[in-house]
C-alpha positions as CSV (number, residue, x, y, z in Angstrom):
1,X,0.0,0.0,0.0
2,X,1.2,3.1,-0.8
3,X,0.3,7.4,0.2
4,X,-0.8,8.2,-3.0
5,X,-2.2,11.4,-1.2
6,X,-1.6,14.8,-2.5
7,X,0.2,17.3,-0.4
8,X,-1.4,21.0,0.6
9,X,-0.8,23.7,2.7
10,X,-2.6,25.9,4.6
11,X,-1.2,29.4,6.0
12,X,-0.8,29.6,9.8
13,X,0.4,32.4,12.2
14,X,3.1,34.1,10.3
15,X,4.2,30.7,8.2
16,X,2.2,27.7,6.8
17,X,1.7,24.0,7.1
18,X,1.9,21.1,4.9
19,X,-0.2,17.8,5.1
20,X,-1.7,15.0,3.0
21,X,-5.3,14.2,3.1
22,X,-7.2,11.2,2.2
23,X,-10.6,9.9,2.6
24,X,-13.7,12.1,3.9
25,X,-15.7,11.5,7.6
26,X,-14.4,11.8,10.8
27,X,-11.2,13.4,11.1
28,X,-8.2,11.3,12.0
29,X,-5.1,13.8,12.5
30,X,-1.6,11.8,12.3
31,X,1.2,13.3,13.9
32,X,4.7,12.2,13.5
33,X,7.6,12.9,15.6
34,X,11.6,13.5,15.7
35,X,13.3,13.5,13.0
36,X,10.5,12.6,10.5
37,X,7.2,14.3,8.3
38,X,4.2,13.0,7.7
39,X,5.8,10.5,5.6
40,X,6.1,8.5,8.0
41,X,2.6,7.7,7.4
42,X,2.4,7.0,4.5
43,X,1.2,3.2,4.3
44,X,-0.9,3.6,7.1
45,X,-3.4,6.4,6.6
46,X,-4.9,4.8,3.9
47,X,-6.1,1.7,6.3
48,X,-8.8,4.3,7.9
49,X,-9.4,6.5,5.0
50,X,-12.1,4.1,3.9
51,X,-14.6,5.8,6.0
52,X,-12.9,8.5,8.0
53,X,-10.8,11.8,6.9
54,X,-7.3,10.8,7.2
55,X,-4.7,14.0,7.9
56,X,-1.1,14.1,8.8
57,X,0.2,17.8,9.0
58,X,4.2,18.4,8.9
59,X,5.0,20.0,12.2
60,X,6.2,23.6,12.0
61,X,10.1,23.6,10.6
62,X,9.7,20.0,9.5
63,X,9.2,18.2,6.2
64,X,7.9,20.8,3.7
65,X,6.2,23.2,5.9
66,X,7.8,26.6,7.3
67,X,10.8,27.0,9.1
68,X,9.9,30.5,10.9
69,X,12.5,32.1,13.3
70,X,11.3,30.9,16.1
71,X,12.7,28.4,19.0
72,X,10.9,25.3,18.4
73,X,10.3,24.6,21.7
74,X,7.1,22.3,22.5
75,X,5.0,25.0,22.8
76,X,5.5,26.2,19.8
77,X,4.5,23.8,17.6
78,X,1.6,23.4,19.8
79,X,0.5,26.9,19.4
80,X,1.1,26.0,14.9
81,X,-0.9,23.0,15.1
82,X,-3.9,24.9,16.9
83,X,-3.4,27.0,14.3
84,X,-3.5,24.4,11.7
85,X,-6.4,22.7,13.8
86,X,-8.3,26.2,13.5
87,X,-7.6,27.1,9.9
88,X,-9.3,23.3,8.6
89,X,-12.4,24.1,11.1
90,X,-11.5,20.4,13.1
91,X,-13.6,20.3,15.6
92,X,-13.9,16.7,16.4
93,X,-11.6,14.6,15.6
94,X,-9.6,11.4,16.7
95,X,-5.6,11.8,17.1
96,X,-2.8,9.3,16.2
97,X,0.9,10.0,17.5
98,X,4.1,8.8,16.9
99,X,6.9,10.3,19.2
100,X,6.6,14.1,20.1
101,X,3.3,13.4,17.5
102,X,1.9,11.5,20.6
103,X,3.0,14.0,22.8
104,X,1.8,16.9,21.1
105,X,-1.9,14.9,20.8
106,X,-1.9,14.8,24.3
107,X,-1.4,18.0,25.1
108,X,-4.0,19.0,22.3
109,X,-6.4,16.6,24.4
110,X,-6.1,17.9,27.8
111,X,-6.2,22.0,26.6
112,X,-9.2,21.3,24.2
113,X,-11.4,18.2,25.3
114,X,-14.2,18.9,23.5
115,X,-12.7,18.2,20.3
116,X,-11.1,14.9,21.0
117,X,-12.8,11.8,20.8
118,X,-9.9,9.3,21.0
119,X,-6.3,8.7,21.1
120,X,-4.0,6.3,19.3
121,X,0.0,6.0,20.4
122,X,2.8,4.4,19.0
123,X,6.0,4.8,20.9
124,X,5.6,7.8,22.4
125,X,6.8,10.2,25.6
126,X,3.4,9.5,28.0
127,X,4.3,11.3,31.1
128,X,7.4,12.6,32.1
129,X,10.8,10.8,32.9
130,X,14.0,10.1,35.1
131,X,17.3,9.6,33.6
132,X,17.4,6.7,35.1
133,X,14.6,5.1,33.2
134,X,15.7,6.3,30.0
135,X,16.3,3.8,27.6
136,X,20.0,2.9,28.4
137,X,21.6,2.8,25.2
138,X,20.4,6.3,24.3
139,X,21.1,8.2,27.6
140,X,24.9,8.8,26.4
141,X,23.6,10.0,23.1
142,X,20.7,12.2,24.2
143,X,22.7,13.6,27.2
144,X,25.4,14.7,24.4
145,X,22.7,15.8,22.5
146,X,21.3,18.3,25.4
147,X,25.3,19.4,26.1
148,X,25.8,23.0,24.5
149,X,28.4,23.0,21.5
150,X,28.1,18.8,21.5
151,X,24.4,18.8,20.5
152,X,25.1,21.2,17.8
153,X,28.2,19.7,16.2
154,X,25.9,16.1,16.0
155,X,23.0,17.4,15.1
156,X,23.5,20.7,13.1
157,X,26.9,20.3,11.5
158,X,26.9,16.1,11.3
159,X,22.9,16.0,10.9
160,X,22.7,13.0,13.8
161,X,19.1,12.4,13.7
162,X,19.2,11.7,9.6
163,X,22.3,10.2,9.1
164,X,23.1,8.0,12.3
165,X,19.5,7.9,14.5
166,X,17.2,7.0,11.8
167,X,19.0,3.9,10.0
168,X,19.8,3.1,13.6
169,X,16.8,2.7,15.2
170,X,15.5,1.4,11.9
171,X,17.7,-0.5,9.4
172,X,15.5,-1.7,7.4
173,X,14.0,2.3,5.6
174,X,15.3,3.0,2.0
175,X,17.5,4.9,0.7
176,X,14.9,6.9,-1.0
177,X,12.4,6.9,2.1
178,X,16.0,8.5,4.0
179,X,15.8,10.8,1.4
180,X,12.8,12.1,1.8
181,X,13.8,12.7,5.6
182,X,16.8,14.3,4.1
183,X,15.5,16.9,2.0
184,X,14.1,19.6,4.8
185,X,17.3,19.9,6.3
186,X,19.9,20.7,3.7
187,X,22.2,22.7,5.9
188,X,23.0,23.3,10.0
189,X,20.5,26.4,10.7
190,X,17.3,24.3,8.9
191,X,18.5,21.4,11.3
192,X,17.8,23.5,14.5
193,X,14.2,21.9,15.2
194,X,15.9,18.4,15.1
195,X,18.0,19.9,18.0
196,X,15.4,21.5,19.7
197,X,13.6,18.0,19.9
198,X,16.1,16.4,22.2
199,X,16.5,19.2,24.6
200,X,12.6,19.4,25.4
201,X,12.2,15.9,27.1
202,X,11.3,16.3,30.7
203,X,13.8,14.3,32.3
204,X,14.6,14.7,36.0
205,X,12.2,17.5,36.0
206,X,13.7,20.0,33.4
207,X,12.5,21.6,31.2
208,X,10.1,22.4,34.1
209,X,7.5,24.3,31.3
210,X,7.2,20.7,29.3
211,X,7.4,18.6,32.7
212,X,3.9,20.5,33.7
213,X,2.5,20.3,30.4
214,X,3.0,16.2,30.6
215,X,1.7,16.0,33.8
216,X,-1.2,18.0,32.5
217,X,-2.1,15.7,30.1
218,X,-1.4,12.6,32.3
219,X,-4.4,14.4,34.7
220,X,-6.2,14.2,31.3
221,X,-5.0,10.2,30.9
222,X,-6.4,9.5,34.3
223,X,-9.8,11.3,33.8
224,X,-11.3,10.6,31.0
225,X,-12.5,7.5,30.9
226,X,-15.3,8.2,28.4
227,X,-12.4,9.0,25.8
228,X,-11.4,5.4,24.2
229,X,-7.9,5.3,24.5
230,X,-5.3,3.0,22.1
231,X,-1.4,2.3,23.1
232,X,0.5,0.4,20.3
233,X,3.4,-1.3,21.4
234,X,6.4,-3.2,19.7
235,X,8.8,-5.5,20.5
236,X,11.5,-5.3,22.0
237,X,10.1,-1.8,22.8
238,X,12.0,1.7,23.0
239,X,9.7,5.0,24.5
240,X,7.5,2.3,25.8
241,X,8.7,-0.5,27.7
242,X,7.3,-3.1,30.0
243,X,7.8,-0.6,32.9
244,X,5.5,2.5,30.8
245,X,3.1,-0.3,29.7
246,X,2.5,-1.0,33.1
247,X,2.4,2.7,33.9
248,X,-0.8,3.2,31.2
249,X,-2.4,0.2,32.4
250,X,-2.3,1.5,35.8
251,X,-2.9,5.3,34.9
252,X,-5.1,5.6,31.8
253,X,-8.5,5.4,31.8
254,X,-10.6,3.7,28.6
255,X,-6.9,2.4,27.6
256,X,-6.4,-0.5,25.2
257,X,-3.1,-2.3,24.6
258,X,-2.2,-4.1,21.5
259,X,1.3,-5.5,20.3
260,X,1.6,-4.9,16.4
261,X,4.9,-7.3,16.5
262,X,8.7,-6.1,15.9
263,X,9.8,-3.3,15.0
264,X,11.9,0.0,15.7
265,X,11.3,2.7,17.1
266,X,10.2,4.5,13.9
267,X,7.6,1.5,14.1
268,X,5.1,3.2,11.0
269,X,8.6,2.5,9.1
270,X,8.7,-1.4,9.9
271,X,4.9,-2.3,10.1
272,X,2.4,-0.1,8.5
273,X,-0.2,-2.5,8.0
274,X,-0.4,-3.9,11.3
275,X,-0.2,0.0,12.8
276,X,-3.1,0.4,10.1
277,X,-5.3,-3.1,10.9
278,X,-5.1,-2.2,14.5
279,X,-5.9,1.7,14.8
280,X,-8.5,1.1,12.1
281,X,-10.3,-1.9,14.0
282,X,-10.1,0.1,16.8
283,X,-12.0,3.0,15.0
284,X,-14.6,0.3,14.5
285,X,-14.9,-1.3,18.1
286,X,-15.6,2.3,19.5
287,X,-17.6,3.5,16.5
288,X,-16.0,6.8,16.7
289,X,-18.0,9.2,14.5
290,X,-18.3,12.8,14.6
291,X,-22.3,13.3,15.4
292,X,-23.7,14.4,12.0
């Protein structure tokens, strides 16, 4: 299966947004993470859009939207999606999130609850985190990564995230799927939102601005059980291991858990279909459906 969908873009703020759309009904908004575009998405969008309105927006200084002068902080593209959220008149809608995408759905959730009427996740930041239980082959990396002058030379000047992290974490992409990750960030000042990325995760309490915006959304987790809830793991499991499992199970309300089988943490890159079978039967189960 292949995202046949065209792309558009839609001004927002002082800049503008890209995303492909497929498929017409209730709104499904996929949002991708660090370092990738709604490409990511690609083969799985087009599992729902046989009955729903499939979306998947590039975040603000990623894939082929704007790259404004701003600081790409998590707020920010918060404050671009609402924008982008406001400027397609999606007022319902169900929200699917890979990474910071999953992240940034949550926090959509718990500020505007009365347009959300589920939540799909695929290894994504759920609440926030020690050092400690930071997956332990990264915490090297990403501590370099939040080090002033190191972060920049790996992921400005050597590009990190495109060249090392993503063929890392997932061996199996293409060279011409890399590619199209490549493209947005031909040079060290369009790389800054790649840098930004690693540098907002609230890890022993800091950045103390995104620490209270996760625990925000985890009061949202907790109290809505009316709101159907999916979290997709993989194995062996990266953002979300056994321990974080656990934590949803124990902490969300309306939360289902379904394995879609092996993969990396770029999981939409290693198994589209089963991502696709799985948030699509899950649209079914709950018959979410914007009241007409």
């Amino acid at each position: 299966m292949t995202d046949k969908a065209p792309t558009h873009v839609v001004e927002v703020l002082d800049s503008h947004l890209a995303y492909t759309e497929q498929g017409s009904g209730t709104p499904v908004v996929f949002l991708h993470g660090n370092p990738t575009s709604s490409h990511l998405w690609r083969d799985v969008v087009p599992w729902v859009a046989d009955g729903y309105r499939g979306l998947a927006p590039d975040l603000i200084g990623m894939g082929r939207s704007g790259k404004p002068d701003i600081d790409y902080r998590f707020g920010d593209h918060a404050r671009y999606l609402d924008a982008w959220f406001d400027a397609l008149d999606l007022a319902e809608v169900v929200l699917v999130g890979h990474d910071w995408g999953g992240s940034l759905a949550l926090d959509h959730a718990a500020r505007h609850p009365d347009r959300v009427r589920g939540v799909a996740l695929v290894e994504t930041f759920v609440r926030p985190m020690r050092w400690a239980e930071y997956p332990p082959q990264a915490v090297p990396l990403f501590r370099a990564l939040r080090t002033p002058g190191t972060g920049e030379r790996m992921a400005l000047e050597e590009n990190w995230f495109i060249e090392t992290a993503l063929r890392a974490t997932n061996p199996g992409i293409s060279d011409a799927d890399l590619a199209v990750y490549r493209e947005p960030y031909p040079d060290p000042t369009s790389r800054r939102p790649l840098l930004r990325w690693p540098r907002e995760i609230p890890l022993d309490g800091e950045p103390a601005d995104v620490r209270d915006r996760f625990e925000a959304f985890g009061s949202w987790l907790a109290g809505t059980p009316d709101v159907p809830k999916l979290l997709l793991t993989v194995e062996p499991g990266s953002l979300v291991s056994p321990a974080i499992v656990r934590w949803c199970r124990d902490n969300v309300a309306g939360l289902e858990v379904e394995g879609v089988g092996p993969a990396g943490h770029h999981a939409p890159e290693d198994q589209p279909e089963a991502i696709g079978r799985a948030v699509a039967g899950w649209l079914a189960r709950h018959e979410i459906e914007v009241p007409r």
